[in-house]
Backbone bond lengths (Angstrom), bond angles and torsions (degrees), N, CA, C in turn:
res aa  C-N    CA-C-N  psi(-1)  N-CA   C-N-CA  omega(-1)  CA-C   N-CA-C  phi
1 X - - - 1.451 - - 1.533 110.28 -
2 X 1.508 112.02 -53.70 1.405 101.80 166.69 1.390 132.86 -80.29
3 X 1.219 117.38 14.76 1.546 135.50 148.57 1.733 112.72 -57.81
4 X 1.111 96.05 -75.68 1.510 104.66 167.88 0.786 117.38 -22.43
5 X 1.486 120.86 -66.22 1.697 138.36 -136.66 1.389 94.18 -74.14
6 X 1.280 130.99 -43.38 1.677 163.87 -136.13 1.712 89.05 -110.72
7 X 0.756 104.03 -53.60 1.975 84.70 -173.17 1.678 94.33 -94.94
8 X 1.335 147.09 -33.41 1.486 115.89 170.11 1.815 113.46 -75.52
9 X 0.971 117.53 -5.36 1.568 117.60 157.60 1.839 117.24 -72.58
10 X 0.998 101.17 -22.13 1.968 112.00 -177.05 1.128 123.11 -146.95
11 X 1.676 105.27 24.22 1.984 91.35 171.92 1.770 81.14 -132.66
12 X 1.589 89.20 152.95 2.033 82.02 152.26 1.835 91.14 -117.87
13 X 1.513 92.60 166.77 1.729 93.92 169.55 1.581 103.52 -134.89
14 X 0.900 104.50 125.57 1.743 125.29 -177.11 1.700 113.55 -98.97
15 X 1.313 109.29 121.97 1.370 115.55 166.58 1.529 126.95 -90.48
16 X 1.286 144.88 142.20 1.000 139.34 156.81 1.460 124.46 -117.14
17 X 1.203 124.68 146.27 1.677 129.52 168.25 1.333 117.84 -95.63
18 X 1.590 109.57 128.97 1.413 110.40 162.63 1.861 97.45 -126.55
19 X 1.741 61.32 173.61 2.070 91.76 -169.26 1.863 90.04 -94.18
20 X 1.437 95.94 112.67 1.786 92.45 153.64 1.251 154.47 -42.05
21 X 1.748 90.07 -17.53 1.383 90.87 -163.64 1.674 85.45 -120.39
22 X 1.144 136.90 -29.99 1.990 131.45 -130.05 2.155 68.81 -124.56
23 X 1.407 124.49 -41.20 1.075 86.65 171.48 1.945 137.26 -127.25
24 X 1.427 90.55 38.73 1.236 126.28 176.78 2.110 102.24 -11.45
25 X 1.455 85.19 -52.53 2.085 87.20 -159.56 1.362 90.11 -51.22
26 X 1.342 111.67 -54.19 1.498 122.08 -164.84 1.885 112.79 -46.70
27 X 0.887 97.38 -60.70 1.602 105.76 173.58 1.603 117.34 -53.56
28 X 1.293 99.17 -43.09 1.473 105.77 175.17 1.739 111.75 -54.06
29 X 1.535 102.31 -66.26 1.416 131.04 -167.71 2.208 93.73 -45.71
30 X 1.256 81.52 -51.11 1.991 91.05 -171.75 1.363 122.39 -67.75
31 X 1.448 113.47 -17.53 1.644 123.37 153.17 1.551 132.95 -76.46
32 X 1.655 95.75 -15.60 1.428 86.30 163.81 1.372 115.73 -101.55
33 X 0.922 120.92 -1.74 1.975 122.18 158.26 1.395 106.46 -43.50
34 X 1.314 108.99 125.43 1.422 116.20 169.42 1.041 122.92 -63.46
35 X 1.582 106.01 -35.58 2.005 122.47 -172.18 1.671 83.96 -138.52
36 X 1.338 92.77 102.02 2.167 100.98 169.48 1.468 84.08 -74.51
37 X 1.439 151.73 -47.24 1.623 124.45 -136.68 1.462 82.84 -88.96
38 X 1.456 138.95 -54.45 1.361 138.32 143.04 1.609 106.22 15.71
39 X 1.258 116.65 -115.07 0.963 113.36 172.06 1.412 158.40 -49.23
40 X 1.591 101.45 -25.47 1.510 94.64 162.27 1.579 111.91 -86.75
41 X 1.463 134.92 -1.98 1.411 129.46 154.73 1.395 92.84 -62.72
42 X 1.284 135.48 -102.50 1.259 128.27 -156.60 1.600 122.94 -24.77
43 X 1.327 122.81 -32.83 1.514 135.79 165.92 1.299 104.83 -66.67
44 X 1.400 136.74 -51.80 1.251 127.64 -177.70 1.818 106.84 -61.73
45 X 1.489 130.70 -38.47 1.041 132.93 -151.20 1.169 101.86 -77.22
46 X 1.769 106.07 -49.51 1.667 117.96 -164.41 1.878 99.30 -69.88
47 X 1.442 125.31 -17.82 1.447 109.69 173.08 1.704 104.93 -102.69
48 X 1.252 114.27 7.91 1.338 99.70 154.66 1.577 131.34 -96.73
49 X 1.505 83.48 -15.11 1.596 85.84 178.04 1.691 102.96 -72.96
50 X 1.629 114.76 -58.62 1.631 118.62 172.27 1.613 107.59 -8.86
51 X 1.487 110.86 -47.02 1.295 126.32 -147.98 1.749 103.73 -83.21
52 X 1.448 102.82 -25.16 1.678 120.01 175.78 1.573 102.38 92.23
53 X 1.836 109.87 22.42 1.626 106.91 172.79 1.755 97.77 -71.37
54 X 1.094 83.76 166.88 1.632 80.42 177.53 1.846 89.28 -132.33
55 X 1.628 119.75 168.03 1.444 101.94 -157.92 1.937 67.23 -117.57
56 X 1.935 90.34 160.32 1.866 115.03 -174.23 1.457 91.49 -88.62
């Protein structure tokens, strides 16, 4: 219970949809990630930095 309580106070969880078929590579490519949250943070970071975000 206080597991819970503790990760919906400090996590968010985000869903996304893909197309099976139009974006197949993508799905493919994202199952062989060992750590998907891993990597698509690091993808979000490295094009924010490009961008000159800097992370809080």
């Amino acid at each position: 219970m206080a597991d819970e309580k503790w990760r919906n106070e400090h996590t968010t969880r985000l869903h996304i949809r893909l197309m099976n078929e139009s974006d197949k590579d993508v799905i493919e490519w994202l199952f062989q990630q060992p750590n998907k949250t891993d990597y698509i943070r690091g993808l979000i970071r490295k094009d924010m930095e490009s961008k000159g975000l800097k992370r809080k």
